[in-house]
C-alpha positions in Angstrom: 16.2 -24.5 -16.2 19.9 -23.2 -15.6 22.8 -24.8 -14.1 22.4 -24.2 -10.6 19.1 -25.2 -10.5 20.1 -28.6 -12.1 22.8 -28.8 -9.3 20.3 -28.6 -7.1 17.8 -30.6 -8.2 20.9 -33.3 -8.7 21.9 -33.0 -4.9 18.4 -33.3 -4.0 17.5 -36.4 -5.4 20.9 -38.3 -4.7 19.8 -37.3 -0.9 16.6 -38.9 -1.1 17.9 -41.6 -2.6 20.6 -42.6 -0.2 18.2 -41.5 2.4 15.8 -44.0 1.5 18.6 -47.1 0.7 19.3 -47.2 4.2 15.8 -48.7 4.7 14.8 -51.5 2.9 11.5 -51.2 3.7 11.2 -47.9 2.6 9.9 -49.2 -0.5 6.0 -49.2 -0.6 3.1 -50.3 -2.6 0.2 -47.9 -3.8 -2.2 -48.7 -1.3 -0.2 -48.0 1.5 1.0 -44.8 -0.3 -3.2 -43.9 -1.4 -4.1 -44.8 2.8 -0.6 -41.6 3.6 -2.0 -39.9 1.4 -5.7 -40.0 2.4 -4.6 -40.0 5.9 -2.4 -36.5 5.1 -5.6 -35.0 3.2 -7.9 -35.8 6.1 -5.7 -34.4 9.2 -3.9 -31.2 7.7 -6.6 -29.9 4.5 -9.6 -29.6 6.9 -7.2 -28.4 9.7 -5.5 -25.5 7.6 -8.9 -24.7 5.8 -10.5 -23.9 8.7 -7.1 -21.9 10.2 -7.1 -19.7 6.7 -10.6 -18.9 7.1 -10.6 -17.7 10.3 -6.8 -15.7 9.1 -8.9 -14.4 6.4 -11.8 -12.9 8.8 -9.7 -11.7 11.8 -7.3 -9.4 9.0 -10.7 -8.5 7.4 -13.3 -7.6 9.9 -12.5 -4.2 10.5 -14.9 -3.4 7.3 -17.7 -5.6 9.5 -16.8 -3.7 12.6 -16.6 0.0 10.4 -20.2 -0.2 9.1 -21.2 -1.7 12.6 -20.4 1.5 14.5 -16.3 1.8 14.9 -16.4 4.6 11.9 -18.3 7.0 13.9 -17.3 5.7 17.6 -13.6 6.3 17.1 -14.5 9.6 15.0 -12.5 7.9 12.0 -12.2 9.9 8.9 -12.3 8.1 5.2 -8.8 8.9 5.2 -7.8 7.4 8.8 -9.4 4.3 8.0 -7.8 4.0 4.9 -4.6 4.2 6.6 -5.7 1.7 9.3 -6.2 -0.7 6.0 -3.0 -0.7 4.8 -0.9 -0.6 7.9 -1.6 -4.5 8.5 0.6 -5.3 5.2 3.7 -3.5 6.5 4.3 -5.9 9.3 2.9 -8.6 7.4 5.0 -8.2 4.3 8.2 -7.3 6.2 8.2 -11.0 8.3 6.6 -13.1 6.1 10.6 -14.3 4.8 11.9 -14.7 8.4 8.6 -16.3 9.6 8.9 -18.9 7.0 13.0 -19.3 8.1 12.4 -19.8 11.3 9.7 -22.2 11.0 11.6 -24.8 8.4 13.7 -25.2 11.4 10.8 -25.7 14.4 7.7 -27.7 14.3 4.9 -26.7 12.3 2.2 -28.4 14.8 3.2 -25.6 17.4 4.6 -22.6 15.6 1.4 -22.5 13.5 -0.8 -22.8 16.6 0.9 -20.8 18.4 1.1 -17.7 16.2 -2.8 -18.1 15.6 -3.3 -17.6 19.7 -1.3 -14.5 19.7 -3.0 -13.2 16.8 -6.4 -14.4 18.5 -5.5 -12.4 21.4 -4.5 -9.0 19.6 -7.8 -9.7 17.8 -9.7 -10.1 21.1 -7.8 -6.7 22.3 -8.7 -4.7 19.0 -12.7 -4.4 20.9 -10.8 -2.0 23.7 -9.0 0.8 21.1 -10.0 3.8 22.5 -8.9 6.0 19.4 -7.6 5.8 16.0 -3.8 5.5 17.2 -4.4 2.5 19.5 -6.2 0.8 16.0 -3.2 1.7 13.4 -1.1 0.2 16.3 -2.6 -3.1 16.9 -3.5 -3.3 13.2 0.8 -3.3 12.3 1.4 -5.7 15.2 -1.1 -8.2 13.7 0.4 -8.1 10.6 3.7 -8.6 11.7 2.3 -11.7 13.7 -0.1 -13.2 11.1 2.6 -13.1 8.6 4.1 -16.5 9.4 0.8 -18.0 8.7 -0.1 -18.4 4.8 3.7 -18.7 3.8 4.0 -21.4 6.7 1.3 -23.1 5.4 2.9 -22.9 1.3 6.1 -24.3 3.1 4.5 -27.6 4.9 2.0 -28.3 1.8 4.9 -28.5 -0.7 6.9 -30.6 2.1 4.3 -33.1 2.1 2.7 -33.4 -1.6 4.5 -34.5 -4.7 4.2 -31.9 -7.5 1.7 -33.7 -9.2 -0.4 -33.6 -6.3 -0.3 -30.0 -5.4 -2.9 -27.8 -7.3 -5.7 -29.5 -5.9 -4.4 -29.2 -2.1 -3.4 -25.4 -2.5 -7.0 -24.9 -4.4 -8.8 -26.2 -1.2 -6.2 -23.7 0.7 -7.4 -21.0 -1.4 -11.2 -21.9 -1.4 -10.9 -20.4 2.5 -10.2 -17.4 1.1 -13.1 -16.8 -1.5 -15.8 -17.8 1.0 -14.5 -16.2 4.0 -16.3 -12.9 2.7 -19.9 -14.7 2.6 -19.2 -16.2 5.9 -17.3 -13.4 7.9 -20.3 -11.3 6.5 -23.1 -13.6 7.6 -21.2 -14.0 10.9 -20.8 -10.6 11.7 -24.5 -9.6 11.3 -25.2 -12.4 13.7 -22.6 -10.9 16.6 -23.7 -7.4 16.0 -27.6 -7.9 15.9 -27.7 -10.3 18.6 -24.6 -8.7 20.8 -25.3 -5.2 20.6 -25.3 -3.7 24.1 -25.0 -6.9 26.0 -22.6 -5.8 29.0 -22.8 -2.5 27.9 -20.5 -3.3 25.0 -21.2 -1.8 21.5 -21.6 -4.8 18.7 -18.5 -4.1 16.8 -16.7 -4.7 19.9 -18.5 -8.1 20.8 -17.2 -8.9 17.0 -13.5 -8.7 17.9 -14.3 -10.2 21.3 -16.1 -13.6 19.2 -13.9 -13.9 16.4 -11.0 -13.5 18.4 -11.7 -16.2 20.4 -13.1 -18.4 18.1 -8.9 -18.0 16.4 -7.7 -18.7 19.9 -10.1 -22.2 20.4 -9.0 -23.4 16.7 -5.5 -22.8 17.2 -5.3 -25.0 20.2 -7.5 -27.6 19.1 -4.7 -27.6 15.6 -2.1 -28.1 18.0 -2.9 -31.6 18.5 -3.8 -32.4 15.0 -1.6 -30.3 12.4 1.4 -32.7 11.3 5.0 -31.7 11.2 7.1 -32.2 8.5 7.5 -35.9 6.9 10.5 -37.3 8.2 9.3 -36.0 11.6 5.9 -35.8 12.3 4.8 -37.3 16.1 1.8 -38.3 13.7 2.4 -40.8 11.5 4.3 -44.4 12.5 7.9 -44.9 11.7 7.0 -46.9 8.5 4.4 -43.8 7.6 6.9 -41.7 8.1 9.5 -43.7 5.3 6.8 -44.0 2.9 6.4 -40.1 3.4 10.1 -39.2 2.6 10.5 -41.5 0.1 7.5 -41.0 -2.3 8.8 -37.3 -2.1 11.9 -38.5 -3.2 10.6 -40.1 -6.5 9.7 -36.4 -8.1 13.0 -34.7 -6.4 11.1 -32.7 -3.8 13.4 -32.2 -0.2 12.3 -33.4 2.6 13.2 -32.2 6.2 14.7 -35.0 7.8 17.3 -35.1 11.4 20.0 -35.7 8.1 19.1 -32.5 6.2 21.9 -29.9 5.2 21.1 -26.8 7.4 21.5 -23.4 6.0 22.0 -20.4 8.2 19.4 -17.5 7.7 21.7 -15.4 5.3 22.7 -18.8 3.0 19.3 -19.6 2.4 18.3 -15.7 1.4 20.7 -15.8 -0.8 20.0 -19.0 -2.6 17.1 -17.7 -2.6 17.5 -14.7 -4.2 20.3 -15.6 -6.7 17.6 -18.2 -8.4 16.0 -16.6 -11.2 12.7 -18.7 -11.0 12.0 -17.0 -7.6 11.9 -13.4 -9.4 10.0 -14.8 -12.2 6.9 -16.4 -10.0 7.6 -13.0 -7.7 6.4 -11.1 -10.4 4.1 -13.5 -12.2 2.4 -13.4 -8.8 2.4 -9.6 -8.4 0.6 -9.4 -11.6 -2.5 -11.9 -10.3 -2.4 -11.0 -7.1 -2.9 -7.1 -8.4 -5.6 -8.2 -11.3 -7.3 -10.1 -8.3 -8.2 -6.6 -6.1 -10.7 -6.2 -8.6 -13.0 -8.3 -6.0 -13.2 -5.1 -4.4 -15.2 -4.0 -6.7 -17.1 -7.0 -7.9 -20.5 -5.7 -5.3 -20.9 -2.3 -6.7 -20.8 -3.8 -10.7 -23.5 -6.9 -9.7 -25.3 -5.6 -7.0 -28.2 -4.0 -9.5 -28.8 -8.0 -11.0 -30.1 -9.5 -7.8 -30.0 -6.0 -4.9 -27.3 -7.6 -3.2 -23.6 -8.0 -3.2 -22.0 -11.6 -2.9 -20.3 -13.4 -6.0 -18.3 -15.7 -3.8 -20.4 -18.9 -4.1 -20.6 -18.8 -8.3 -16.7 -18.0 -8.0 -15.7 -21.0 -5.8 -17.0 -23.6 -8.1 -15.6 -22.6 -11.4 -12.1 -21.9 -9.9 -12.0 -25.1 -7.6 -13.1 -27.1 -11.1 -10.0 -25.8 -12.9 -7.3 -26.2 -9.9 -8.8 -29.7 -9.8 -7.4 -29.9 -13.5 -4.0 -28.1 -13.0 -2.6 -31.8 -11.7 -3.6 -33.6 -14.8 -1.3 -31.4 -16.9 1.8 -30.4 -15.0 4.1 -29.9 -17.7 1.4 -27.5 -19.2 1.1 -25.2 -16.0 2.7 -22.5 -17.0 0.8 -22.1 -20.7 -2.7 -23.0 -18.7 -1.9 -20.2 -16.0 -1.1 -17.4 -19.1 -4.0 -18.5 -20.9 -6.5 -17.7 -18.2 -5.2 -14.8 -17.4 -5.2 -13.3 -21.2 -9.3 -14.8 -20.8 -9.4 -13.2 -17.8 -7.9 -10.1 -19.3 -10.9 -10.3 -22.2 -13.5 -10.5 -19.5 -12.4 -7.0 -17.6 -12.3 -5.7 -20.9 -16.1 -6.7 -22.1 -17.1 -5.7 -18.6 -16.5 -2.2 -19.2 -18.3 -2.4 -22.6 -21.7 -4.3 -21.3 -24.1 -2.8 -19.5 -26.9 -5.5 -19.4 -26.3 -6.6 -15.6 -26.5 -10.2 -16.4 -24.5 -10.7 -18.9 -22.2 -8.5 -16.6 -22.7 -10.9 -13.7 -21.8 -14.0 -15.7 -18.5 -12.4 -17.5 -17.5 -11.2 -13.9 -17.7 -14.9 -12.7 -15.7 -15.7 -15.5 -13.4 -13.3 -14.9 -13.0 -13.6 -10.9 -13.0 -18.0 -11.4 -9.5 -17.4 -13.8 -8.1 -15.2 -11.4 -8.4 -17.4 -8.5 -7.8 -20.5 -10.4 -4.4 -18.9 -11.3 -3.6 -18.0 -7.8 -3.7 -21.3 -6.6 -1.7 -23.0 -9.3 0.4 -20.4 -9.4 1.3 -21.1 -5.8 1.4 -24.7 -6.5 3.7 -23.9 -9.7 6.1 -21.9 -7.9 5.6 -24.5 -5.0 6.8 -27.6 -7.4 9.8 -25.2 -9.0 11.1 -25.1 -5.6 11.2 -28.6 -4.7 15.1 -29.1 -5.3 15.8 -26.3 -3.1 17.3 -27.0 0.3 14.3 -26.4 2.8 15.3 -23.3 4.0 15.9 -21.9 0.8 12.5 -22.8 -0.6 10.7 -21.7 2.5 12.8 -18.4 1.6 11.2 -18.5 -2.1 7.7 -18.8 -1.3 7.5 -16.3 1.8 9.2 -13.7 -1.0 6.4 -14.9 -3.5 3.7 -14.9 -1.3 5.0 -11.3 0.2 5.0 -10.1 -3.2 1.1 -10.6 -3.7 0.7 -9.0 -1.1 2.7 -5.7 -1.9 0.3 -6.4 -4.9 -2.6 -5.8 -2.9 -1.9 -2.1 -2.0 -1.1 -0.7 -4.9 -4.2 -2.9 -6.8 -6.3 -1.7 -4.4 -5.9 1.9 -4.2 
C-alpha cells in the first residue's frame, strides 16, 4: 500500500474514533452487533436482490421482445439491432461516476427508488417505438438513467458491511444477475403467450408494458424499506445507528455521518483517480468482466446435452459456494481471485479441445462458477481497498470500476 493510501486510511480511523468517543455508549456487545447485522441483511439484501433482478431484465428484454416479433415489426436488420444493443452502455457507462457522486451526498432510500420509477417508465414507453430510431433513442436514455443503480448499490453495501463481511453480501447481489436469464426467459414466454393480441397489442409490446411496471411497483414499495447510510438511516434507532458507525470504524471503513469531510465533485475525481488501486481493480475488472461475455455463448456449446439452453441454475451454486468462502480468507483475496481465473482460463481452453457434450457441459459450469465467483469478490475486494477513502472519493472508485466492466462488455461481446 503507498503513502497516500496509508494517509488515508490514518485519517479515517482517527475520525471514527473520535466520532465514536463522543458516545459512551457507542460501545456494543456482539449480540446487539449479530441482531444490526441480521436486521441490515434482512431489510436491504432481499430489497436490492429483487431491484437488480428486475435491472437485469428491463436492460435485457429486448432479446425476449426481438424473437417475440419486434425484429420483424420494426423491420430491424441484424445490423440495427446490434446497434440498438450496444447504445444502452453509452449512457450507462458515461454517468455511472456522477451517479454515484451525487448519491454519496442524498439518500439512498429515494435516489435508488426513484431512478428505478423513471427507468420503469422509459421501460413501459419502449412498447410504443414506432421504428428503429425511437428504439436506439430510448435504449441511450435508459442507460444513462439505470446507471446510478449497480454502482449505487456497490457504494451503500460497502457503507454498511465491514470488509470481512462483504463477499457474501455482494455474492447475493450478484446471484440476481445469473438467474435473471432463467427468470426473464420464463417470464417473457408467459406475457407473450398469454398477452398476445389482448387490446390489439402485439406480445412484445405487453412485455415492456408488464415488466415495466412491475420496476415501477418495486421501486416504490423499496422506498419505504431500503436504508440510508449508517450514521443516518430513518431506519434504525439512535443507539442502532452508533453501533452501525462504530463497528465500521473497528476495520477503518468511512462512514457518512452529518460530521463527514465533504469533497466537491472535481476533489473526489481526483482522489480518485490519482490512487493506483483504483486502476489496478479497473483493469483487473475489465479482464473478468470481458472473460465473463462468454455466457453469450454458453446455449449454443450445451444446448446438444439436454436440447435446451439454460446453465444458470448449475452456475449459481458453485459460484455462491465460493463467494461464501471469500470472507473466511481476506488477506488471501487477491491470490484466490488469480487462481480461479488461471482455472477458469484451463477450462475455456479444454472446452475447445472436447467434444463429448457432457464433459463439455460440466467444464463450462466450472468455467462460468470461477468467473462469477471472481466478479463478486472482486467487487467486494475493490469494495474493502476503498474503505479509507473519503465517501465521495470511494463512491468515485467503484462507479470507475464498475464502468470499466462494462466497457468490458462490448468489446467481449462482439
Amino acid at each position: 500500500m503507498d503513502s497516500s493510501g496509508m494517509k488515508d486510511m490514518a485519517k479515517a480511523a482517527s475520525e471514527q474514533i473520535e466520532h465514536a468517543s463522543m458516545h459512551d455508549e457507542s460501545s456494543f456487545s456482539p449480540k446487539e452487533e449479530r441482531a444490526l447485522v441480521q436486521k441490515i441483511d434482512l431489510t436491504l439484501l432481499p430489497t436490492i436482490w429483487i431491484m437488480y433482478l428486475l435491472s437485469y431484465m428491463d436492460r435485457t428484454n429486448i432479446g425476449n421482445a426481438k424473437i417475440s416479433g419486434m425484429e420483424s415489426d420494426l423491420n430491424l436488420t441484424s445490423s440495427q439491432y446490434s446497434t440498438a444493443l450496444l447504445v444502452f452502455f453509452v449512457g450507462y457507462v458515461v454517468f455511472e461516476v456522477p451517479s454515484n457522486l451525487v448519491l454519496s451526498r442524498s439518500r439512498p432510500s429515494i435516489f435508488l427508488p426513484a431512478i428505478m420509477v423513471t427507468w420503469g417508465v422509459l421501460t413501459c414507453v419502449m412498447a410504443a417505438i414506432k421504428d428503429f430510431k425511437h428504439l436506439v433513442a430510448l435504449r441511450v436514455i435508459i442507460g444513462c438513467v439505470e446507471a446510478g443503480f449497480a454502482p449505487g448499490v456497490l457504494l451503500v453495501l460497502s457503507s454498511w458491511y465491514k470488509r470481512t463481511e462483504q463477499s457474501k453480501r455482494f455474492g447475493v447481489y450478484i446471484s440476481a444477475a445469473i438467474l435473471s436469464g432463467a427468470f426473464g426467459g420464463i417470464l417473457a414466454a408467459v406475457i407473450v403467450n398469454n398477452l398476445e393480441g389482448v387490446h390489439g397489442i402485439r406480445g412484445w409490446r405487453w412485455l415492456f408494458i408488464v415488466e415495466g411496471a412491475a420496476t415501477i411497483g418495486v421501486a416504490l414499495i423499496s422506498l419505504f424499506i431500503l436504508p440510508d447510510f449508517p450514521a443516518t438511516s430513518k431506519r434504525l434507532s439512535a443507539r442502532e445507528r452508533e453501533i452501525a458507525v462504530a463497528r465500521l470504524a473497528t476495520e477503518i471503513v468511512t462512514a457518512i455521518t452529518e460530521d463527514s469531510e465533504r469533497l466537491t465533485h472535481w476533489q473526489a475525481i481526483f482522489v480518485s483517480v490519482k490512487d493506483w488501486r483504483t486502476w489496478a481493480f479497473t483493469i483487473g475488472y475489465m479482464v473478468i468482466v470481458g472473460s465473463s461475455t462468454l455466457s453469450y455463448f454458453y446455449p449454443t456449446l450445451v444446448k446438444g446435452l439436454f436440447g435446451h439452453a439454460s446453465t444458470e441454475k448449475s452456475i449459481f451454486l458453485p459460484s455462491q459456494s465460493m463467494e461464501w468462502h471469500f470472507d473466511k480468507i481476506p488477506t488471501w483475496r487477491g491470490m484466490v481471485i488469480a487462481a480461479w481465473l488461471s482455472f477458469s482460463l484451463a477450462c475455456s481452453i479444454a472446452v475447445c479441445a472436447v467434444y463429448n457434450f457432457t464433459t463439455r457441459y460440466f467444464l463450462l459450469i466450472l468455467m462460468a462458477a470461477g468467473l462469477w465467483a471472481t466478479n463478486g469478490g472482486t467487487l467486494a475486494y475493490a469494495s474493502s481497498a476503498f474503505a479509507g477513502m473519503n465517501p465521495e472519493a470511494r463512491g468515485a472508485s467503484l462507479a470507475l470500476v464498475n464502468a470499466s466492466g462494462n466497457l468490458a462488455q462490448i468489446y467481449g461481446s462482439r
